[in-house]
Kinemage of the C-alpha trace (Angstrom):
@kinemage 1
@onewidth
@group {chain A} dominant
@subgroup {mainchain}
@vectorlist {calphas} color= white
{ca unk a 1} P -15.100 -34.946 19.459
{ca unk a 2} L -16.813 -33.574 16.678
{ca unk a 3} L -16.520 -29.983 18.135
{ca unk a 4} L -12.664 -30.257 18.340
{ca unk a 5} L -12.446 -31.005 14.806
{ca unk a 6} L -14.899 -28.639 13.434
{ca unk a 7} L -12.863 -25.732 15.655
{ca unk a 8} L -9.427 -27.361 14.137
{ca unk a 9} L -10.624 -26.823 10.487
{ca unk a 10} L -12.149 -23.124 11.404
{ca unk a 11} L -8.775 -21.887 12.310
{ca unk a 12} L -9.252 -18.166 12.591
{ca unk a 13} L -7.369 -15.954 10.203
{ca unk a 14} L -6.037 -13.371 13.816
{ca unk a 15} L -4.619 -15.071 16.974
{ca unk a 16} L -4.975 -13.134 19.773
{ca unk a 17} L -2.171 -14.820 21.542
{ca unk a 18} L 0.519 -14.491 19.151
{ca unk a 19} L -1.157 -10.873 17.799
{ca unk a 20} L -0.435 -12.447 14.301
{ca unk a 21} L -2.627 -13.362 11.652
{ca unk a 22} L -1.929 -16.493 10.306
{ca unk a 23} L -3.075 -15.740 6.701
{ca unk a 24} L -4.725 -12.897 4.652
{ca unk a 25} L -8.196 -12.320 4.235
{ca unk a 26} L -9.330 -12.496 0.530
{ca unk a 27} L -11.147 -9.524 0.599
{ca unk a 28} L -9.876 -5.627 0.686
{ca unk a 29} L -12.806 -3.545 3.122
{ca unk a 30} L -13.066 0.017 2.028
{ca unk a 31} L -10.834 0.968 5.119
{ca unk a 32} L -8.339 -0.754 3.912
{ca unk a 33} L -8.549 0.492 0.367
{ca unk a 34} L -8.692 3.967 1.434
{ca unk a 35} L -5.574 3.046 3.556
{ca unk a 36} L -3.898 1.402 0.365
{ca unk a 37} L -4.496 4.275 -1.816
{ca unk a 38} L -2.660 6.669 0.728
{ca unk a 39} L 0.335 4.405 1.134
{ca unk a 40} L 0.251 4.932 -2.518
{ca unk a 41} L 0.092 8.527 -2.628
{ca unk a 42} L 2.879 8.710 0.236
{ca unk a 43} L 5.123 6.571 -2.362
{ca unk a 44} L 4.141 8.840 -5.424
{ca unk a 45} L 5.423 12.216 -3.342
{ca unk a 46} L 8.628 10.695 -1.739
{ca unk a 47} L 9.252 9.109 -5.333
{ca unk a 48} L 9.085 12.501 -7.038
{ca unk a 49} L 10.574 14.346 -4.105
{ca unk a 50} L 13.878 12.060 -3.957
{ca unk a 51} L 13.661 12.611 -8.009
{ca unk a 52} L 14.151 16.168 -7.751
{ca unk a 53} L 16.484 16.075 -4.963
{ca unk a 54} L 18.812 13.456 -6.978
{ca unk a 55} L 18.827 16.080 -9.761
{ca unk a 56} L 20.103 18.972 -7.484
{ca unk a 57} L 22.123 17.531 -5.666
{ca unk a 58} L 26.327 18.341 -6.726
{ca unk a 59} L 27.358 15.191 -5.151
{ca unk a 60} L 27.559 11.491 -7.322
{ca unk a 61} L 27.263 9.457 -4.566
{ca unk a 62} L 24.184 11.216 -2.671
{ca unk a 63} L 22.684 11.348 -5.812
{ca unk a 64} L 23.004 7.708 -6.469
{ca unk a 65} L 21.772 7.384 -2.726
{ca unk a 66} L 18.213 9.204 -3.746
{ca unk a 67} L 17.956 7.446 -6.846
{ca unk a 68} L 18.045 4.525 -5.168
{ca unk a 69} L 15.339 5.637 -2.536
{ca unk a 70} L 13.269 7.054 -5.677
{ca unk a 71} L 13.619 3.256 -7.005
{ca unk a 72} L 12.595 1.635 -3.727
{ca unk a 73} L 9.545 4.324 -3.368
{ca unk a 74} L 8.539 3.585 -7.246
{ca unk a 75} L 9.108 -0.454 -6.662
{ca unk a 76} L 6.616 -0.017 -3.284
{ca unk a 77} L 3.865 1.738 -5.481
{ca unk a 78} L 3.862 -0.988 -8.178
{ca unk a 79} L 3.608 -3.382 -5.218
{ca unk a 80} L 0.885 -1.796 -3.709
{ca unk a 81} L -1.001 -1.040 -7.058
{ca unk a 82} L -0.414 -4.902 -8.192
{ca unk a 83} L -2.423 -5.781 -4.920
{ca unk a 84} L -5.047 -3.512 -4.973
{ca unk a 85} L -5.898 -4.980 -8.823
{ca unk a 86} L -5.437 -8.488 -7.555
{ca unk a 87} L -7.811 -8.383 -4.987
{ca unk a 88} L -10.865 -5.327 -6.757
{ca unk a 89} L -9.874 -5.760 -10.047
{ca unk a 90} L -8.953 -2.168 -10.639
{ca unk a 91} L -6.699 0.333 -10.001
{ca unk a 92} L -7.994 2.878 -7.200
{ca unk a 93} L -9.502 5.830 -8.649
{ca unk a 94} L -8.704 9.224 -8.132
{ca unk a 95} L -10.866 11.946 -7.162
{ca unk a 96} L -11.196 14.259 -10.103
{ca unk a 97} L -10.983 17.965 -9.903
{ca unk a 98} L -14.979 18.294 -8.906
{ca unk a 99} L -14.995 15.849 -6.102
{ca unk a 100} L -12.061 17.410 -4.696
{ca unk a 101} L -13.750 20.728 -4.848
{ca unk a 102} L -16.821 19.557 -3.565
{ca unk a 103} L -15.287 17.768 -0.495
{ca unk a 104} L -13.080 21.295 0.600
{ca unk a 105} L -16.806 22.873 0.920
């Protein structure tokens, strides 16, 4: 008896029969920062690349189109940023110009 309720209030935070987690950890591992901190650098290029784009293009409404994509990209990276500092209480650092140098050799 005691054993049902103890594994009723240890509800694990992954089911393996639905493949769902029923709630978030409170805790970011380093795999998933690293992971977070590329989503944000994918955001940050397709941002600035549908930027540019929008002012090429000759066309209103396909510039209004990658505006709006620029928007959505920006609005992702502020969602993924306000996470990161909810959960480390930082924004990610980036590598500065030595580490990056020092990681190509």
């Amino acid at each position: 008896m005691q054993q049902q309720q103890s594994q009723q209030q240890q509800q694990p935070f992954y089911t393996p029969k639905t493949g769902q987690m029923s709630e978030t950890p409170a805790v970011i591992t380093s795999k998933d920062l690293l992971y977070l901190t590329d989503m944000m650098s994918w955001n940050l290029l397709a941002l600035k690349k549908a930027h540019f784009f929008a002012g090429q293009c000759q066309m209103p409404e396909i510039s209004q189109a990658l505006e709006k994509a620029c928007q959505m990209h920006e609005r992702h990276y502020r969602q993924i940023l306000d996470h990161m500092q909810k959960h480390t209480g930082q924004a990610p650092q980036q590598p500065s110009q030595n580490q990056q140098s020092q990681q190509m050799q």
